[in-house]
HTML snippet that shows the backbone in 3Dmol.js (N, CA, C, O; Angstrom):
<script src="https://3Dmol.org/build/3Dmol-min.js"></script>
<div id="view" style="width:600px;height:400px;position:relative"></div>
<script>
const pdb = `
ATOM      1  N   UNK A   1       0.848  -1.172   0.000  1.00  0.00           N
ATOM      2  CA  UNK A   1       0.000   0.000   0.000  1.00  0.00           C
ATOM      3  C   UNK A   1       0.899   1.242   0.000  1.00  0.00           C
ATOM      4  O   UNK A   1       1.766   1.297   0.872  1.00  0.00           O
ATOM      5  N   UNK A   2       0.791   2.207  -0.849  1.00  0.00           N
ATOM      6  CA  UNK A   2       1.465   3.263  -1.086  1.00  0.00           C
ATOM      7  C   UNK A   2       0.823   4.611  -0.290  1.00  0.00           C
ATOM      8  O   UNK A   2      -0.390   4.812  -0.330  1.00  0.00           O
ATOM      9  N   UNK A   3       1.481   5.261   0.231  1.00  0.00           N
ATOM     10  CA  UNK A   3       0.686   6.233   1.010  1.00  0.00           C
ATOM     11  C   UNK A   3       0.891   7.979  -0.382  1.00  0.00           C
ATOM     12  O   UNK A   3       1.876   8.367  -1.010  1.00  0.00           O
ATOM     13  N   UNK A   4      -0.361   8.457  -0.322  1.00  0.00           N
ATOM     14  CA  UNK A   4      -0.711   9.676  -0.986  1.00  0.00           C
ATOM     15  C   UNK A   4       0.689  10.637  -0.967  1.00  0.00           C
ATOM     16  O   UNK A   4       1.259  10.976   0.070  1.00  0.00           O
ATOM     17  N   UNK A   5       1.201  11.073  -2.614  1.00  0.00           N
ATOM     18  CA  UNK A   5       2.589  12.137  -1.963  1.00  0.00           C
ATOM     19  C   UNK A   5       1.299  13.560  -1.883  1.00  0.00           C
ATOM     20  O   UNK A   5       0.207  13.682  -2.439  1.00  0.00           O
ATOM     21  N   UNK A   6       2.095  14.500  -0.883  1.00  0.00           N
ATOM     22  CA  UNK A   6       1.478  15.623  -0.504  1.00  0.00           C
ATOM     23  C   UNK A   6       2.586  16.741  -0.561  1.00  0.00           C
ATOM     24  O   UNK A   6       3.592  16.397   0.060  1.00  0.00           O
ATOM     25  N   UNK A   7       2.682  18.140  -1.210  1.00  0.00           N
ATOM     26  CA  UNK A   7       3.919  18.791  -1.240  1.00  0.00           C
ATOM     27  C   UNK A   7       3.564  19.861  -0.781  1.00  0.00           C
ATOM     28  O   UNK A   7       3.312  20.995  -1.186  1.00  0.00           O
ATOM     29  N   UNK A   8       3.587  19.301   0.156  1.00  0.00           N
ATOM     30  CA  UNK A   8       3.605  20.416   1.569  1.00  0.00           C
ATOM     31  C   UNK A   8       5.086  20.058   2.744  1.00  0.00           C
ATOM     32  O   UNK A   8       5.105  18.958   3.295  1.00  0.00           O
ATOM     33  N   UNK A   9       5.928  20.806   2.947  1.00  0.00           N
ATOM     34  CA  UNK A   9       6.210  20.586   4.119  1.00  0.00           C
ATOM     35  C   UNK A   9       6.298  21.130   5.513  1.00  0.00           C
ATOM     36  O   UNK A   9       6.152  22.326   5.766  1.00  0.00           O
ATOM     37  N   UNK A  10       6.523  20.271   6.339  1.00  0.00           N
ATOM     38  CA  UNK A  10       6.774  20.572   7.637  1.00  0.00           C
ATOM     39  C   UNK A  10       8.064  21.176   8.355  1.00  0.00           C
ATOM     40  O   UNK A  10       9.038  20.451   8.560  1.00  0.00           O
ATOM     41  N   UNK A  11       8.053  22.352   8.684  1.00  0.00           N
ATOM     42  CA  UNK A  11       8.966  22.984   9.698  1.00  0.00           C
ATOM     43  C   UNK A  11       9.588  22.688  10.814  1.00  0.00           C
ATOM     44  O   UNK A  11       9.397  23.734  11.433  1.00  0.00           O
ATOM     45  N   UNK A  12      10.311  21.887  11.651  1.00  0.00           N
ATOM     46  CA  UNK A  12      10.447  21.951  12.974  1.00  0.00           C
ATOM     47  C   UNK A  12      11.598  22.886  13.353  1.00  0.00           C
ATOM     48  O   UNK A  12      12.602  23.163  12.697  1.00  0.00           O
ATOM     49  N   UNK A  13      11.119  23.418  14.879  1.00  0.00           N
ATOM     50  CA  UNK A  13      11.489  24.358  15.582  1.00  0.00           C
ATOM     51  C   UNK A  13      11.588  24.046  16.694  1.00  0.00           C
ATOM     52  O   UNK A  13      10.624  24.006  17.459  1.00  0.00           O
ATOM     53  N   UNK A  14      13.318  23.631  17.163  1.00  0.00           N
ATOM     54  CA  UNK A  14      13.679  23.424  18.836  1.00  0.00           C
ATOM     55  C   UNK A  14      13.941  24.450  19.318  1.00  0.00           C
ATOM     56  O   UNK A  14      14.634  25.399  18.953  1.00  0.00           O
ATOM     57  N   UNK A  15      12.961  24.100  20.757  1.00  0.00           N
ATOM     58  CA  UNK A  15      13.280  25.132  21.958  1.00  0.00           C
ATOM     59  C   UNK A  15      13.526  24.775  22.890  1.00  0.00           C
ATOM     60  O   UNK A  15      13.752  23.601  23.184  1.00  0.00           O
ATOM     61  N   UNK A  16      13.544  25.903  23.733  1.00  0.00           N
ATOM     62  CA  UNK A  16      14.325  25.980  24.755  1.00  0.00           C
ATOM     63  C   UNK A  16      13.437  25.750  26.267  1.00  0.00           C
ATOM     64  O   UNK A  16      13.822  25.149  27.271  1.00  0.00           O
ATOM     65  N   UNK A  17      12.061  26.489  26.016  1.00  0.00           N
ATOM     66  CA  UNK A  17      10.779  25.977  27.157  1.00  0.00           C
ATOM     67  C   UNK A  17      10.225  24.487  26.374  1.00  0.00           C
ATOM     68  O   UNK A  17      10.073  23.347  26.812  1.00  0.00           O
ATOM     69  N   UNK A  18       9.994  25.150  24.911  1.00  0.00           N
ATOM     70  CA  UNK A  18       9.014  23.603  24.849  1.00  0.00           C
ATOM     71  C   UNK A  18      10.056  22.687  24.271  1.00  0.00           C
ATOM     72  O   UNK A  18      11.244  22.967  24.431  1.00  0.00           O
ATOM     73  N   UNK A  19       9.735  21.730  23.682  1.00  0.00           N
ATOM     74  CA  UNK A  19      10.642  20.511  23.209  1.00  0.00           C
ATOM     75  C   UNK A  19      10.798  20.877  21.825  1.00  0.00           C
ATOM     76  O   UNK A  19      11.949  20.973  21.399  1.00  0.00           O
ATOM     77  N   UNK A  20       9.756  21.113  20.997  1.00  0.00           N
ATOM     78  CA  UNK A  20       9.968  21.653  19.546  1.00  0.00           C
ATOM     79  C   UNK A  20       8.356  22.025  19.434  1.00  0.00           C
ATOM     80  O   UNK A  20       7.376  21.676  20.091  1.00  0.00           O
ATOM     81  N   UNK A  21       8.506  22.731  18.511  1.00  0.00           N
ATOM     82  CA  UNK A  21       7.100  23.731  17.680  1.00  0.00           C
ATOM     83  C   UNK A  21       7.066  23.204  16.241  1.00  0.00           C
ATOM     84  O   UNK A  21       8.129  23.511  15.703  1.00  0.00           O
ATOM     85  N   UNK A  22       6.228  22.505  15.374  1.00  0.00           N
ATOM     86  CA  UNK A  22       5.925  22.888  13.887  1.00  0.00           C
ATOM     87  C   UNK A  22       5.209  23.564  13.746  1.00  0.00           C
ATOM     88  O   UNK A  22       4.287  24.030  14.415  1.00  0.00           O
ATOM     89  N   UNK A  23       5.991  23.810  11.838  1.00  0.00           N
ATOM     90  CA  UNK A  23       5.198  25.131  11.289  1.00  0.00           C
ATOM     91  C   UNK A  23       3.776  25.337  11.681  1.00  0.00           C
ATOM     92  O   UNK A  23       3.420  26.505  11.519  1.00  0.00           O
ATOM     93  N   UNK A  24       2.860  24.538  12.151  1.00  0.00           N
ATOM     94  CA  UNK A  24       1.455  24.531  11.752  1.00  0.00           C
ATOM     95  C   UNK A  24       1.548  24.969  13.319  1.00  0.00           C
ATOM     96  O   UNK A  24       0.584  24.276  13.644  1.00  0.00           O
ATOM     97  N   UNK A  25       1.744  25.264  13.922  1.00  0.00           N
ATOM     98  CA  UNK A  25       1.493  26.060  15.548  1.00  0.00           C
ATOM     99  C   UNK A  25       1.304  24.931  16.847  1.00  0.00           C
ATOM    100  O   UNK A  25       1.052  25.115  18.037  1.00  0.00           O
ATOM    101  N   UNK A  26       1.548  23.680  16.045  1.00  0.00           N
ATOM    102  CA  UNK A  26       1.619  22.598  17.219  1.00  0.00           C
ATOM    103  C   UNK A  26       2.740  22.466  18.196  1.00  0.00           C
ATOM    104  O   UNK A  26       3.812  21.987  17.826  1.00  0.00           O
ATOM    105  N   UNK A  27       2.506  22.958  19.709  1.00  0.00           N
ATOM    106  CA  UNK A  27       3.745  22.568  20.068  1.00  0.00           C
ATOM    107  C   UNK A  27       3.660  21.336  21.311  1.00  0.00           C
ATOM    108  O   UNK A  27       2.787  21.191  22.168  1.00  0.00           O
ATOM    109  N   UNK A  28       4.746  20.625  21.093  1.00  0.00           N
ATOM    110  CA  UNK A  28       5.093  19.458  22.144  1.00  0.00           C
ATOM    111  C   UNK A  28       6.205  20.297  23.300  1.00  0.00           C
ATOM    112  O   UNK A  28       7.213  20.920  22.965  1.00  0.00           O
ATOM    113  N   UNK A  29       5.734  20.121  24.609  1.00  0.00           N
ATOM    114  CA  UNK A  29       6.711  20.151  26.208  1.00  0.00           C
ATOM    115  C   UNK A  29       7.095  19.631  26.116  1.00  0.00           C
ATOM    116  O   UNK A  29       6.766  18.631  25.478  1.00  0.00           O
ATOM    117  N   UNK A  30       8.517  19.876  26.852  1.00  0.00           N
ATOM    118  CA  UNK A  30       9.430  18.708  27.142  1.00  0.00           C
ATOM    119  C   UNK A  30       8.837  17.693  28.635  1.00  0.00           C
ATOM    120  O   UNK A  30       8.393  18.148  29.690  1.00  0.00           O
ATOM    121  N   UNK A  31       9.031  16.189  28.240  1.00  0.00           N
ATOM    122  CA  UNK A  31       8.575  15.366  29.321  1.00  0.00           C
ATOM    123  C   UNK A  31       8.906  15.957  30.934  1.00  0.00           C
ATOM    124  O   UNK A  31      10.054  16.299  31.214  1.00  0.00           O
ATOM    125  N   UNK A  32       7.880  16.034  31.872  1.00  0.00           N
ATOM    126  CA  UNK A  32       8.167  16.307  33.281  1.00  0.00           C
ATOM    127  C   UNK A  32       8.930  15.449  33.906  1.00  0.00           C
ATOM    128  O   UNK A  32       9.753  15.790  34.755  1.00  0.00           O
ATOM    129  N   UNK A  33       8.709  14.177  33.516  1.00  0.00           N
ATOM    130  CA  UNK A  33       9.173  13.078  34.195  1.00  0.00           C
ATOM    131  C   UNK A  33      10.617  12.922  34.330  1.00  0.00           C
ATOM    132  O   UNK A  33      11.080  12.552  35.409  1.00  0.00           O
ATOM    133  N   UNK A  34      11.426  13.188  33.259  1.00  0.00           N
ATOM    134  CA  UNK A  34      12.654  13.241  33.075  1.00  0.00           C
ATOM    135  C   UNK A  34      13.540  13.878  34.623  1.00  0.00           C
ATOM    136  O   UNK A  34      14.444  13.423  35.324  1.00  0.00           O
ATOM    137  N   UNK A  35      12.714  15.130  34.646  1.00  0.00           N
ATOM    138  CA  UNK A  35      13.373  16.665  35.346  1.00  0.00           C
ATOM    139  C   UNK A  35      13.736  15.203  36.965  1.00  0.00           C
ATOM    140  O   UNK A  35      14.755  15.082  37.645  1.00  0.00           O
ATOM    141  N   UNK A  36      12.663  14.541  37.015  1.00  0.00           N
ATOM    142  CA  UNK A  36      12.943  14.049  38.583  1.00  0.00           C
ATOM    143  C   UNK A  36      13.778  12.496  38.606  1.00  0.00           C
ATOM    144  O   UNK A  36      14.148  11.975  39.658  1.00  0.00           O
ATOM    145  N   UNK A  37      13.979  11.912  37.300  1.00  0.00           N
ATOM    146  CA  UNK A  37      14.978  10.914  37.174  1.00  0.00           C
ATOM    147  C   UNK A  37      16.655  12.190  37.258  1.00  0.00           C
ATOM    148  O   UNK A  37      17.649  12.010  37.962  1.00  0.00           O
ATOM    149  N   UNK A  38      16.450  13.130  36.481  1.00  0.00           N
ATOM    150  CA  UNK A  38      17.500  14.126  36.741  1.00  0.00           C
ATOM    151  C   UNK A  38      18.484  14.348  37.633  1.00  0.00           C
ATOM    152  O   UNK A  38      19.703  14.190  37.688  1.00  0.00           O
ATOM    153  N   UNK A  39      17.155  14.980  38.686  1.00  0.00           N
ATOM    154  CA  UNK A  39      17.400  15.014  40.571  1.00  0.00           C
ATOM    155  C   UNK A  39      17.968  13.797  40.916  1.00  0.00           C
ATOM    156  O   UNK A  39      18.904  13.906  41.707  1.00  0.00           O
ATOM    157  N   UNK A  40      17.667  12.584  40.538  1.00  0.00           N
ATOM    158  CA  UNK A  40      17.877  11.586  41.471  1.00  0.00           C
ATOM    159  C   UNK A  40      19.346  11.102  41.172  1.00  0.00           C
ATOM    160  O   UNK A  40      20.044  10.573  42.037  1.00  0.00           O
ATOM    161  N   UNK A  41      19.971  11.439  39.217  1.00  0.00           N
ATOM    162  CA  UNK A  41      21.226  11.078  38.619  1.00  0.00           C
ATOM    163  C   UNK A  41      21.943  11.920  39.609  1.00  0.00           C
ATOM    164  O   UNK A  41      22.583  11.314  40.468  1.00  0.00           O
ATOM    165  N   UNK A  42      21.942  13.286  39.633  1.00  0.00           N
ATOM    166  CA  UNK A  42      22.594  14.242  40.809  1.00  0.00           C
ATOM    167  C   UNK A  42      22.617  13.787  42.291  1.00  0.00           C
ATOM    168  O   UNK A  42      23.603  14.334  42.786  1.00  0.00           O
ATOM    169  N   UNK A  43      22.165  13.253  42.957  1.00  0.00           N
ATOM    170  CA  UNK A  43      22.307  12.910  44.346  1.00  0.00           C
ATOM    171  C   UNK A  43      23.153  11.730  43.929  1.00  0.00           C
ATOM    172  O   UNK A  43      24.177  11.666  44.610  1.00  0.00           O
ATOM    173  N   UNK A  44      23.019  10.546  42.803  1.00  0.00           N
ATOM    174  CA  UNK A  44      23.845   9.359  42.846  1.00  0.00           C
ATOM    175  C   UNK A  44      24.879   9.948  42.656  1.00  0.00           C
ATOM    176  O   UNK A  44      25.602   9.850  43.647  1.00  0.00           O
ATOM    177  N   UNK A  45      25.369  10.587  41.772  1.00  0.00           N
ATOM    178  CA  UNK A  45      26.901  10.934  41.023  1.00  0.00           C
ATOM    179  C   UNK A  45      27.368  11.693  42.830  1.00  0.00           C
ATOM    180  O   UNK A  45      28.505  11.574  43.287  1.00  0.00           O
ATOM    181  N   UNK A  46      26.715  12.108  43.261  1.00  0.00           N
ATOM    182  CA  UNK A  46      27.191  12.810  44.519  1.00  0.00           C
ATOM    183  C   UNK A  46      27.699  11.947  45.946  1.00  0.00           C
ATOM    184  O   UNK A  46      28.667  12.178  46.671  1.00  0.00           O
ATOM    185  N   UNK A  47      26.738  10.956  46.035  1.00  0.00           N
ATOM    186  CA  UNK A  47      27.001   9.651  46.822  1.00  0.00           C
ATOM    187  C   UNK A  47      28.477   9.095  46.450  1.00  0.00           C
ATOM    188  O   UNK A  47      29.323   8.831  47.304  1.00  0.00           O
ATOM    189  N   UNK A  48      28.689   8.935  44.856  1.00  0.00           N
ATOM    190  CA  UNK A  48      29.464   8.246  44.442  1.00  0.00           C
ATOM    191  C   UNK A  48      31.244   8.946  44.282  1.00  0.00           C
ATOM    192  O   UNK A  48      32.300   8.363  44.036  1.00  0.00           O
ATOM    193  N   UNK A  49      31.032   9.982  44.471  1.00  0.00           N
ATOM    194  CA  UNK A  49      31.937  11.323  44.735  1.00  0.00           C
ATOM    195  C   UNK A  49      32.688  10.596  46.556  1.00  0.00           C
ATOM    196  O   UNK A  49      33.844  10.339  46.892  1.00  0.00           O
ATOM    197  N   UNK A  50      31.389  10.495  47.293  1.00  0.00           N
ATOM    198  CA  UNK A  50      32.209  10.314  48.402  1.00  0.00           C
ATOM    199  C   UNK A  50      32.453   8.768  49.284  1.00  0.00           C
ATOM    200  O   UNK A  50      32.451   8.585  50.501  1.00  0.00           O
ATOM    201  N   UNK A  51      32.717   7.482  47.824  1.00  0.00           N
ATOM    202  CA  UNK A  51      32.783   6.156  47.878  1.00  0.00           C
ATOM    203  C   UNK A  51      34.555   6.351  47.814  1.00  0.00           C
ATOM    204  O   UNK A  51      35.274   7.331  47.623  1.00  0.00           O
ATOM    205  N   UNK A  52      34.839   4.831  48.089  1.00  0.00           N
ATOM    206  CA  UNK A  52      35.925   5.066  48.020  1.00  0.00           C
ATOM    207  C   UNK A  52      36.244   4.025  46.678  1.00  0.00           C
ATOM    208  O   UNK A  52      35.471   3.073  46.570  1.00  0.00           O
ATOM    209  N   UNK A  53      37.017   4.117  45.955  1.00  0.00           N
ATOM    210  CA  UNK A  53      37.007   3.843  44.319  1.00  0.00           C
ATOM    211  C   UNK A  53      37.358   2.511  44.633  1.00  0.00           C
ATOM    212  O   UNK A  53      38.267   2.095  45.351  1.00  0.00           O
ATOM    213  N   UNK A  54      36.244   1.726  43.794  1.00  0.00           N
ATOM    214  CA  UNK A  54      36.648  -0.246  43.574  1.00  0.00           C
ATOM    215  C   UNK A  54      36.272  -0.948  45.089  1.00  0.00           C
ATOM    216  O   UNK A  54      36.781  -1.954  45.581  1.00  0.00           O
ATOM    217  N   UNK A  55      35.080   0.032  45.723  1.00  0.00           N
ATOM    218  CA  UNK A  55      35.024  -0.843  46.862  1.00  0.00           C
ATOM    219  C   UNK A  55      33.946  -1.461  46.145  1.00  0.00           C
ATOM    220  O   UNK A  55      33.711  -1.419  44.937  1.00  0.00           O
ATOM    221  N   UNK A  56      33.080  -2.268  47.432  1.00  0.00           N
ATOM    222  CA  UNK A  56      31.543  -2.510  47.346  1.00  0.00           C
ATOM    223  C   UNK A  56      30.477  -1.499  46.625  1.00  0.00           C
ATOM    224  O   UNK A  56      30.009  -1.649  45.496  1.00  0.00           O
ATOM    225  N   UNK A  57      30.217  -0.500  47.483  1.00  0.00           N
ATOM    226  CA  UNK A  57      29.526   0.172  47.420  1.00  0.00           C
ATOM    227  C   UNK A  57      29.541   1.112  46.774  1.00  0.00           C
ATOM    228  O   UNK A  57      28.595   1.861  46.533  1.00  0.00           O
ATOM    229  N   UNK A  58      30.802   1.199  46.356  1.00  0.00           N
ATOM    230  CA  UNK A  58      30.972   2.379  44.506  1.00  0.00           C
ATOM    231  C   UNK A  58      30.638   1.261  43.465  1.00  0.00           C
ATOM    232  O   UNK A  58      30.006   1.837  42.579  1.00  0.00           O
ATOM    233  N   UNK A  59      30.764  -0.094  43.142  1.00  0.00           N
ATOM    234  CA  UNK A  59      30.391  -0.843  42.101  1.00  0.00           C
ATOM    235  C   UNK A  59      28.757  -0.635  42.252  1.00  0.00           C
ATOM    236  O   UNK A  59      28.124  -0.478  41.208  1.00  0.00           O
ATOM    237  N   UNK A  60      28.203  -0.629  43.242  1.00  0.00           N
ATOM    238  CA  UNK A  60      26.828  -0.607  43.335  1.00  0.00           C
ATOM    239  C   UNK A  60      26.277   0.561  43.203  1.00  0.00           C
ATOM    240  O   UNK A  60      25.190   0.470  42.632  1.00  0.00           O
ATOM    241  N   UNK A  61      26.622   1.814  43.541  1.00  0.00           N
ATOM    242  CA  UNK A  61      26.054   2.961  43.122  1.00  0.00           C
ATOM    243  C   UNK A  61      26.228   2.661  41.793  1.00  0.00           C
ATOM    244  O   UNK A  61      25.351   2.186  41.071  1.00  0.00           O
ATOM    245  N   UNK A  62      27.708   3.022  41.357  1.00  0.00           N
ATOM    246  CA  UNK A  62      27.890   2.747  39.662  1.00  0.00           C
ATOM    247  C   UNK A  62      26.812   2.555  38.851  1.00  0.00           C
ATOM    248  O   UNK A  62      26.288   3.293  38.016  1.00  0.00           O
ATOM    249  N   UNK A  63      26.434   0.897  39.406  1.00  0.00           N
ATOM    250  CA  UNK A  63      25.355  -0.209  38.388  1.00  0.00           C
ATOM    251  C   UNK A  63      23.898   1.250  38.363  1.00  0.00           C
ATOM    252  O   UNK A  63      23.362   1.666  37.336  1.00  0.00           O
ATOM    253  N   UNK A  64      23.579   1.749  39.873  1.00  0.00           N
ATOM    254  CA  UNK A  64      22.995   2.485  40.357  1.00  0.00           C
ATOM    255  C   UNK A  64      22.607   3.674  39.296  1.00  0.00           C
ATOM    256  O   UNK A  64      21.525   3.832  38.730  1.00  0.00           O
ATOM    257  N   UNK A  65      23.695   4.396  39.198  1.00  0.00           N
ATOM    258  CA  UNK A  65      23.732   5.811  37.887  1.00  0.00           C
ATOM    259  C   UNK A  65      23.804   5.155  36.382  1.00  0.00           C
ATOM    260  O   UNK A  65      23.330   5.737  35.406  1.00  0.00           O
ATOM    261  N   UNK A  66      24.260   4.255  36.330  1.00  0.00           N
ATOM    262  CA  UNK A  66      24.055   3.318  34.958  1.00  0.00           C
ATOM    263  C   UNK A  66      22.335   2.890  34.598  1.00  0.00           C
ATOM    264  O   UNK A  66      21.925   2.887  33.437  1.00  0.00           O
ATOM    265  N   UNK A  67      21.782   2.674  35.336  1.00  0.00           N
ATOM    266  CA  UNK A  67      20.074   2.159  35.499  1.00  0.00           C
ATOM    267  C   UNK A  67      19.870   3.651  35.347  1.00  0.00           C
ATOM    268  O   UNK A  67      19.131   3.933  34.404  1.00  0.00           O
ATOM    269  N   UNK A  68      20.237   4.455  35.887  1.00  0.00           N
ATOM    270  CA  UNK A  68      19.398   6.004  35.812  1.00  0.00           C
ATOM    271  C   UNK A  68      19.184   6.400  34.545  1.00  0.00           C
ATOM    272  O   UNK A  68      18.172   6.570  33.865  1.00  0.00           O
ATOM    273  N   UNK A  69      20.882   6.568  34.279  1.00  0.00           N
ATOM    274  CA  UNK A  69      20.925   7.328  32.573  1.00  0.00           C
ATOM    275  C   UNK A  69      19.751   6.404  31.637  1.00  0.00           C
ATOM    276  O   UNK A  69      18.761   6.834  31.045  1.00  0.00           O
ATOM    277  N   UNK A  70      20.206   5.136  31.734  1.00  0.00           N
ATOM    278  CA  UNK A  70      19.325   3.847  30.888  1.00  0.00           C
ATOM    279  C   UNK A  70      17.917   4.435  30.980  1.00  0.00           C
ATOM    280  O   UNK A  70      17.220   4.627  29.984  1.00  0.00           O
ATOM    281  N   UNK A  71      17.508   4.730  32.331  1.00  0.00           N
ATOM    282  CA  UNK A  71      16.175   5.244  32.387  1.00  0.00           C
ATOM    283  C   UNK A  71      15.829   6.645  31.850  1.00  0.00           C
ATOM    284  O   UNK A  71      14.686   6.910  31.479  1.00  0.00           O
ATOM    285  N   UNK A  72      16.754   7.462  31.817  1.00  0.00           N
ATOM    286  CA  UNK A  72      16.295   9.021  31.227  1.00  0.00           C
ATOM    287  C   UNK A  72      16.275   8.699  29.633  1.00  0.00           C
ATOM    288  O   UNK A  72      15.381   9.239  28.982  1.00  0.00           O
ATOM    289  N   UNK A  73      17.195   7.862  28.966  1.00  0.00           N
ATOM    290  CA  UNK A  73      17.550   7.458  27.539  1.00  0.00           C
ATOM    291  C   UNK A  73      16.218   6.945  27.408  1.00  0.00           C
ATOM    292  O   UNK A  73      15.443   7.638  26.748  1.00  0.00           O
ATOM    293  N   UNK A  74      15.801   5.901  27.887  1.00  0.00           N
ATOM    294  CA  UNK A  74      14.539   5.172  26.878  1.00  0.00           C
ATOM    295  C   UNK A  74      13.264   6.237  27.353  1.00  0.00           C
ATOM    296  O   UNK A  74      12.251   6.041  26.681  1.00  0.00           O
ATOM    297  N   UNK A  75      13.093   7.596  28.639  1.00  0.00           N
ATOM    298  CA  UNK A  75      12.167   7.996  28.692  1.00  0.00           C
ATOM    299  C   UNK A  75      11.991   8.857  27.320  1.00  0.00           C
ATOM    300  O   UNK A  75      10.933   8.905  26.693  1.00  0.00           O
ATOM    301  N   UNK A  76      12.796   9.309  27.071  1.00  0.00           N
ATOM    302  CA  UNK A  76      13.632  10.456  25.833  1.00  0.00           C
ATOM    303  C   UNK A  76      12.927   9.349  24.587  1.00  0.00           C
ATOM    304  O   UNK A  76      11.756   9.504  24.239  1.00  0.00           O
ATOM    305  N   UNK A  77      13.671   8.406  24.080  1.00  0.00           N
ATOM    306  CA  UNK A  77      13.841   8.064  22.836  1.00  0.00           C
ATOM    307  C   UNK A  77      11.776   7.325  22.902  1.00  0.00           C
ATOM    308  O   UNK A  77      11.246   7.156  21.804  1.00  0.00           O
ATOM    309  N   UNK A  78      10.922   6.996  24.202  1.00  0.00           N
ATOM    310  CA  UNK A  78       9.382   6.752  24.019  1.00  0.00           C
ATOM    311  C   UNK A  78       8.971   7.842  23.760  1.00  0.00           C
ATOM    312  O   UNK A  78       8.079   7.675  22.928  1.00  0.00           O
ATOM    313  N   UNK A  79       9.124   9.222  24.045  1.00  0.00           N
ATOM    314  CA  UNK A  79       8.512  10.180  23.928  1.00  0.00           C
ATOM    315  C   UNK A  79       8.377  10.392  22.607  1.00  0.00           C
ATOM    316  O   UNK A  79       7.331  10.336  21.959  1.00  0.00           O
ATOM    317  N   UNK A  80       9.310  10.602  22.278  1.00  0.00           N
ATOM    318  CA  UNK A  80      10.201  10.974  20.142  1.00  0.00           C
ATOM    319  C   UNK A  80       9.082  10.145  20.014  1.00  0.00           C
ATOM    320  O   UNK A  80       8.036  10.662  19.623  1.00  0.00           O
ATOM    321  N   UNK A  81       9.127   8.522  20.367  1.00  0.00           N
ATOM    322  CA  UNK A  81       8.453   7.978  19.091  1.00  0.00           C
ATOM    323  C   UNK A  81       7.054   8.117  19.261  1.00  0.00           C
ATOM    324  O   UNK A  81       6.250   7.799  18.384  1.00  0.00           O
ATOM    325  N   UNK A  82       6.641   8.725  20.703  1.00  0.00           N
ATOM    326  CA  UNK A  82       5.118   8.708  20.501  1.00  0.00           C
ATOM    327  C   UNK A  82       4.743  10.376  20.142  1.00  0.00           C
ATOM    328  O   UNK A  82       3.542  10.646  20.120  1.00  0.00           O
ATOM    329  N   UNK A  83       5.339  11.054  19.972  1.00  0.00           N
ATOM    330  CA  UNK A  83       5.435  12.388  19.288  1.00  0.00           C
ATOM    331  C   UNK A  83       5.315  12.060  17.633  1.00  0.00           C
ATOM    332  O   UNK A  83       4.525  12.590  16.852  1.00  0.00           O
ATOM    333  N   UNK A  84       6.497  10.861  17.279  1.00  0.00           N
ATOM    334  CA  UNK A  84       6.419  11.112  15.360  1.00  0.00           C
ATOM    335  C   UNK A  84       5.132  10.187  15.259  1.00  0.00           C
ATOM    336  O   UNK A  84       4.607   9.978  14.165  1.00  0.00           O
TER     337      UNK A  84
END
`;
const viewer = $3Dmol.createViewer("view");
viewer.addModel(pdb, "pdb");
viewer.setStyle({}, {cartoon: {color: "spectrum"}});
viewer.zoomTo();
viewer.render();
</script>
């Protein structure tokens, strides 16, 4: 099944409050959810500041801020796809 060509295009416009604007006046926020996985990467990296390197409990924060980022990455890359 072939989808209709249409020659029109679309504009996008990144910002800085919202996430992006197209031409047609639609705009998408950036996810809230992110801002408080954020907070929580900042207190780990801070914990992990005052471990002492290759013990226990720096391998485990580590795994710790590793699960975080993992979690801000796939909140980021669901949003995109439920945006396109």
């Amino acid at each position: 099944m072939e989808l209709p060509h249409i020659n029109q295009n679309t504009g996008i416009d990144l910002g800085i409050k919202e996430l992006c604007i197209t031409s047609a006046g639609k705009k998408y926020e950036n996810p809230k959810i992110i801002r408080k996985y954020e907070k929580k990467l900042v207190k780990l990296q801070r914990q992990l500041a005052h471990k002492e390197k290759r013990s226990q409990n720096y391998c485990k924060t580590k795994k710790k801020i590793a699960l975080c980022h993992e979690k801000i990455t796939n909140t980021r890359k669901d949003y995109l796809h439920k945006m396109s």
